[in-house]
C-alpha positions as CSV (number, residue, x, y, z in Angstrom):
1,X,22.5,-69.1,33.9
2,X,25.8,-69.5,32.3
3,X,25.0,-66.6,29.8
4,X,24.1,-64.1,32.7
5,X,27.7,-64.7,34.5
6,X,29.4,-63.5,31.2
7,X,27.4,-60.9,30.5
8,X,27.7,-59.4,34.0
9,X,31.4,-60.1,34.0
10,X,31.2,-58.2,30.4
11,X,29.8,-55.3,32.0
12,X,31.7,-55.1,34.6
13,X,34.7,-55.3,33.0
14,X,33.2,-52.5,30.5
15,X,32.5,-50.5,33.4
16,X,36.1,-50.4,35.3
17,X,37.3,-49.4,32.2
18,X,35.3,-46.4,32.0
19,X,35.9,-45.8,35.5
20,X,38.4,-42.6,36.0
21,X,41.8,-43.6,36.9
22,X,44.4,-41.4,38.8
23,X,46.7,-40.2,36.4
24,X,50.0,-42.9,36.6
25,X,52.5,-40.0,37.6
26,X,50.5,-39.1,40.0
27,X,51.0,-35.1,41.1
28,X,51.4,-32.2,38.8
29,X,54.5,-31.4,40.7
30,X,56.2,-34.5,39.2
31,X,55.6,-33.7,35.6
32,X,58.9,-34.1,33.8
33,X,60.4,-33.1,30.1
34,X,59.1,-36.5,29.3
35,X,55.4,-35.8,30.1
36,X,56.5,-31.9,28.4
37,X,57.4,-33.9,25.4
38,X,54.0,-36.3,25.4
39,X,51.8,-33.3,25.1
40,X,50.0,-32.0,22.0
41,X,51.0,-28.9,21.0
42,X,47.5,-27.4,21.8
43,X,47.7,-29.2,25.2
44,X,51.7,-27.6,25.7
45,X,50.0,-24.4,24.9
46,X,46.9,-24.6,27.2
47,X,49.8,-25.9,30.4
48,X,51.8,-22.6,29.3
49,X,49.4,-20.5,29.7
50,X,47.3,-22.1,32.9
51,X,51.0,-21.7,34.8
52,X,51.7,-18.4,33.9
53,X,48.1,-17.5,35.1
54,X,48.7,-19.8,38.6
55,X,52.1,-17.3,38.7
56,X,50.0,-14.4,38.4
57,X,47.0,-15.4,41.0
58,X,49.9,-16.6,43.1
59,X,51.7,-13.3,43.1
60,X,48.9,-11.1,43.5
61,X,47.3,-13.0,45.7
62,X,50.0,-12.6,48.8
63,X,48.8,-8.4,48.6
64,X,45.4,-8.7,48.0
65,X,42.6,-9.6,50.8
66,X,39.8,-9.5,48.4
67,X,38.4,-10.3,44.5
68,X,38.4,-6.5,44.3
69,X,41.9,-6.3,45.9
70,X,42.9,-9.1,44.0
71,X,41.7,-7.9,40.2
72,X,43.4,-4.5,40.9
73,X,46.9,-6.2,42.3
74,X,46.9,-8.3,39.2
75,X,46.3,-5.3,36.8
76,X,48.6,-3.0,38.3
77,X,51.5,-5.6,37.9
78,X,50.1,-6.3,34.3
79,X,50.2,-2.4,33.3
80,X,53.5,-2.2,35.7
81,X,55.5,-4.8,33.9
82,X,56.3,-6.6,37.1
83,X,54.9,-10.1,36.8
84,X,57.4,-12.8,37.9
85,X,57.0,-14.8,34.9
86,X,57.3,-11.6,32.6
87,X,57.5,-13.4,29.0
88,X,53.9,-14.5,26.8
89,X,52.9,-18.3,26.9
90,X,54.6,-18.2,23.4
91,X,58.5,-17.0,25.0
92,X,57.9,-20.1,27.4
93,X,56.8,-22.6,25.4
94,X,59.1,-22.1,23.0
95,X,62.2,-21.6,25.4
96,X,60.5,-25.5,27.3
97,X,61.1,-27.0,23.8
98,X,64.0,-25.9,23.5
99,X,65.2,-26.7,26.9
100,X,63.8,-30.2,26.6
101,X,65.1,-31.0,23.7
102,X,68.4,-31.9,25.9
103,X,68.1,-35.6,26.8
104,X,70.0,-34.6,30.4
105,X,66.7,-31.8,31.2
106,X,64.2,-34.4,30.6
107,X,64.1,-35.8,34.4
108,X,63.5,-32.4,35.8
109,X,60.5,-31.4,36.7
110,X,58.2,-28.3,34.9
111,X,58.4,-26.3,37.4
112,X,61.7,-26.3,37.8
113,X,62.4,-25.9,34.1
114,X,60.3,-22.6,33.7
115,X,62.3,-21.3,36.7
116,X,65.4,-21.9,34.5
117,X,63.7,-20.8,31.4
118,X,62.7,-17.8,33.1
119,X,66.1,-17.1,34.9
120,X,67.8,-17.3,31.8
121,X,64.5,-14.7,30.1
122,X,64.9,-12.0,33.0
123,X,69.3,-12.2,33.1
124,X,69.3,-11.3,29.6
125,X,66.8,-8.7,29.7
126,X,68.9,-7.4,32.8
127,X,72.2,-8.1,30.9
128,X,70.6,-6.1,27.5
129,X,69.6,-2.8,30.0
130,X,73.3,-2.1,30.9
């Protein structure tokens, strides 16, 4: 009887641990330089790119009523140049490094440091044109 006790504590124990936690920060909208600087490479890469295409959807997604509407909007501001978030998944990532690699930008979140990142991208561009 003993034995059966610590084998079903032993399974149980096995089984909360394969058990799928929330994730300990919680929301994507808290993700700091800290998390930024936990990341693989690859995984840096694959956020880049998955937030440059929520940008996109995002932005074409306020004109369009429809999937058709929607593909068209989102070709007609790639061919047009006018994306918000104008820069390749390369630009960004390599601007986040760079911009986390200041102790003092570490607290802030992502989102906010691709709005920097960006700001600073599109002023220069701006600056370059006059």
């Amino acid at each position: 009887m003993r034995w059966s006790w610590v084998v079903l504590a032993a399974g149980g124990f096995v089984a909360g641990q394969a058990w799928p936690r929330p994730e300990p920060d919680g929301h994507w909208i808290t993700r700091n330089g800290e998390d930024w600087r936990r990341l693989a490479p690859a995984a840096q890469v694959a956020y880049t790119e998955g937030f440059l295409a929520g940008s996109a959807f995002g932005q074409a997604a306020q004109v369009a009523t429809d999937s058709a509407g929607l593909s068209r909007t989102l070709e007609e501001l790639r061919h047009g140049g006018r994306f918000r978030l104008p820069f390749g998944a390369n630009v960004y990532l390599s601007r986040l490094n760079d911009y986390y690699w200041w102790e003092n930008h570490r607290p802030l979140p992502l989102w906010y440091a691709f709005w920097e990142v960006n700001t600073s991208l599109t002023r220069q561009t701006t600056d370059s044109a006059r």
